[in-house]
N, C-alpha and C positions, 0 to 999 in steps of 0.2 A: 479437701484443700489441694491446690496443684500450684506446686512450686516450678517457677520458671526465672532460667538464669540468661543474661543478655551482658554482654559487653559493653554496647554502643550507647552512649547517652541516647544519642538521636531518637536510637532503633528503639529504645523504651519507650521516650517521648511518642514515638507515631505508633506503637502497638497500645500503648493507653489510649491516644486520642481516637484510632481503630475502632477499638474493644466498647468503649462506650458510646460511642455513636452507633455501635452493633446492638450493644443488650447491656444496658442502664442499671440492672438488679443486678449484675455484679459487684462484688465488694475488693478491691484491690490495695496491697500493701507494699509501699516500694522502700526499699535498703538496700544498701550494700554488703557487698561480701568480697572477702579478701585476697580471696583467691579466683573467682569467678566470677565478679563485677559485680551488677544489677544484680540483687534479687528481687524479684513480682512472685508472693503470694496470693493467688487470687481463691476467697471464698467464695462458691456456691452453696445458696443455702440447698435449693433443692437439683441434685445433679440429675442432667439429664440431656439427648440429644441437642437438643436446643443450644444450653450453655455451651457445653463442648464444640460445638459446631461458630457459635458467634469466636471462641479463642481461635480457632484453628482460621477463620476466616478473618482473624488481627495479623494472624503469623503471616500470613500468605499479601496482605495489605503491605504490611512490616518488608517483606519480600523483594516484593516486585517494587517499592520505590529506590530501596536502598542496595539491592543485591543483582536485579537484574539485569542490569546495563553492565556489571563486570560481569561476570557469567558469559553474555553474548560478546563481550569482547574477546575474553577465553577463548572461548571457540572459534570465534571469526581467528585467532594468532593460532591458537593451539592444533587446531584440529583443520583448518582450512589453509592456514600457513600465511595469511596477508601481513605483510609489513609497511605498504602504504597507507600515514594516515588517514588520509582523505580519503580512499576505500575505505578502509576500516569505520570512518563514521558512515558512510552513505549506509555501509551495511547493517549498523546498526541502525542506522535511523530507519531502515526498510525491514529488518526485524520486527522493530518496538511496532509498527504501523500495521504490520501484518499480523503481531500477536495482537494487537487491541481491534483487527476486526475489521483493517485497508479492507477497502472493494476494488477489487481488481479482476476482471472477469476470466486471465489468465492465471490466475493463481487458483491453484485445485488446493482445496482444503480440506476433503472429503475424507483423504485417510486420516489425518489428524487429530488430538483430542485440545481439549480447551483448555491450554495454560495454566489458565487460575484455575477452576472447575480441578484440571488432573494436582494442583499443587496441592490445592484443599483436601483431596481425601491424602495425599500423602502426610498432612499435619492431622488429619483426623485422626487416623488411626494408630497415629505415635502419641496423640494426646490421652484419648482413650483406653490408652496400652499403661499409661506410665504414672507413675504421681510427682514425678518431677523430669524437667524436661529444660536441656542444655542446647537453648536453640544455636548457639555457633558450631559447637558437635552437630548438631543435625542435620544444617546446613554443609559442614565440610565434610560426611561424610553416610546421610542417608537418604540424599536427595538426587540421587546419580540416576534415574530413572525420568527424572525432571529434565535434568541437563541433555539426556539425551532427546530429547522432547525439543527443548530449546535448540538442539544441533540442527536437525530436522526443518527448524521453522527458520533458523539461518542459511540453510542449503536454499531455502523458498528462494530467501532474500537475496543468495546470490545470484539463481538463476534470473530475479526481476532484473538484478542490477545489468546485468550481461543484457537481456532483451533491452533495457533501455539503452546503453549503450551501443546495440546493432543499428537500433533505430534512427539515435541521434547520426549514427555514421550515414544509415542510409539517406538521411535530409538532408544532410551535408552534402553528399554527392549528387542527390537532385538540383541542388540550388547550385553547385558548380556547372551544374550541365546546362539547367536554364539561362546563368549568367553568357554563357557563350554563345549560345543560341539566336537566330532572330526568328521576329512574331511571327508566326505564320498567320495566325488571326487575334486584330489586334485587341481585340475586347470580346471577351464572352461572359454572355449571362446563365446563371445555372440558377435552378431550383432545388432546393436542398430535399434531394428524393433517395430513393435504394431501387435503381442507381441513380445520381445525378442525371436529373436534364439538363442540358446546354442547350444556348438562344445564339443565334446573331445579333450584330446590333439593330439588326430591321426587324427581328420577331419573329423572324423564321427558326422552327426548331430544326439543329443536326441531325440528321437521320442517323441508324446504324450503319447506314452503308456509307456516308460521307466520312463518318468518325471513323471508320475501320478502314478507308481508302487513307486517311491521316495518318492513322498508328501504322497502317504498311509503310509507309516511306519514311517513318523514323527508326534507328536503331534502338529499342528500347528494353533491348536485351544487356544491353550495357550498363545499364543502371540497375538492372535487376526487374525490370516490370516485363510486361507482353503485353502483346494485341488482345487478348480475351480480358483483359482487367477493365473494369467499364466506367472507374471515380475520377483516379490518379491520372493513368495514359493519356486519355484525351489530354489531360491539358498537357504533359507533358512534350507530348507530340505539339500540340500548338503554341506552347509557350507565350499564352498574351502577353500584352504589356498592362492590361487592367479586367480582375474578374470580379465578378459583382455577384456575391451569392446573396440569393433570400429563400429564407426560412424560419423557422423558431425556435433553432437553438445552434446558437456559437460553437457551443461546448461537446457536439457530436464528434465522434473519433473520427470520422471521414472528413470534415472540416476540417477540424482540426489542424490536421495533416497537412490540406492545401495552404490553411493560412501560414502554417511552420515554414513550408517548401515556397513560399510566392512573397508572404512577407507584406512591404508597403503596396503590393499589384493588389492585392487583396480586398476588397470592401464587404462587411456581413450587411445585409441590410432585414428590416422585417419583413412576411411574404407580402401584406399589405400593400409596401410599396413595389412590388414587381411589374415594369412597366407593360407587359405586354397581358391584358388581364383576360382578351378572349380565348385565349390559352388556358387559362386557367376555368371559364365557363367547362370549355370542353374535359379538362382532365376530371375534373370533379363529375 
């Protein structure tokens, strides 16, 4: 038998509903106690990795809905020092995202361990150890290997939060530059490639050397780009007033970007409809 002591109605509530959706042939007794709240006597008839392993995988359930958004606010005040709240949620919100497994191609995760995965053997081997088990003691004071785990995956989330805010600066300052700018050409057609091709409006494609005689005569150091970037610059440099990309997919990062930085100049279209199609005979 292993006695396990819980304060929180909640926290019982969801490590029962846990526990049995885990492994059904457990037998569970719940009471109070007067001093230590919840008591859960849980019989196993026949003990074994198994059993042990589905509790320890309730506690860690138990955990992470009800413990681990304060924990990461901890951190994010305690250990990071933010007192803005709206920082402080973005960071959590970029935490929780990153510990459940955000795809984010900048974020390195490699030295890392798995959250849940490292909380589990932390509750395995305290279950396995003990015959009664004081999960708020456990919590406040044998889980400090975890938290540092969680610091770690908060440091991610700041560094995301900071790139995306360079980023948003840098779009910012593109779209100021273009707002002042006039067209130098007033429509270009791109095909959404690596790099971007760019059309005239008569179907004649930009050579390297017409784009690169554009990016010389702009200052495009001032915004942070150069003549050798082959997506952004051009259009920079030429600031249409209407760009027409086709491709098949919106959602590519180099898109993206244009559509953020250009806005209503913008149109995606599919490559199907790209008007200049002997172009495309030849590319293929």
């Amino acid at each position: 038998m292993l006695d396990i002591y819980m304060e929180s109605d909640k926290e019982v509530i969801s490590f029962c509903e846990a526990l049995f959706q885990i492994n059904k042939k457990i037998e569970l007794h719940w009471k109070t106690h007067d001093e230590w709240g919840n008591h859960l006597q849980i019989e196993i008839k026949d003990v074994d990795n198994s059993s042990l392993d589905s509790i320890a995988g309730a506690l860690v359930d138990v955990f992470m809905f009800h413990r681990l958004s304060d924990m990461i606010r901890s951190v994010i005040q305690d250990e990071f020092y933010y007192t803005n709240q709206d920082e402080i949620d973005k960071i959590l919100d970029l935490t929780h995202w990153i510990i459940t497994g955000g795809d984010d191609e900048n974020i390195d995760l490699t030295e890392t361990q798995d959250p849940g995965l490292f909380l589990e053997s932390l509750f395995n081997s305290m279950v396995k150890n003990a015959c009664t088990v004081h999960y708020d003691s456990l919590v406040k004071f044998r889980i400090k290997p975890f938290k540092e785990l969680i610091k770690c995956f908060t440091g991610l989330a700041i560094d995301e939060l900071k790139r995306e805010e360079d980023h948003l600066s840098f779009i910012n300052a593109l779209r100021e530059y273009i707002a002042k700018k006039e067209a130098v050409i007033p429509t270009v057609y791109m095909l959404q490639e690596d790099p971007f091709v760019f059309f005239h409006s008569n179907g004649k494609r930009f050579t390297n050397m017409e784009l690169h005689m554009i990016m010389q005569k702009e200052p495009l150091y001032i915004v942070g780009l150069d003549s050798n970037e082959k997506n952004l610059s051009p259009l920079i440099a030429m600031a249409p007033e209407n760009i027409l990309i086709y491709g098949e997919n919106p959602d590519e990062p180099k898109t993206l970007t244009i559509i953020n930085v250009f806005q209503e100049r913008v149109e995606f279209k599919p490559m199907i409809d790209f008007p200049f199609p002997q172009y495309l005979k030849n590319y293929e």
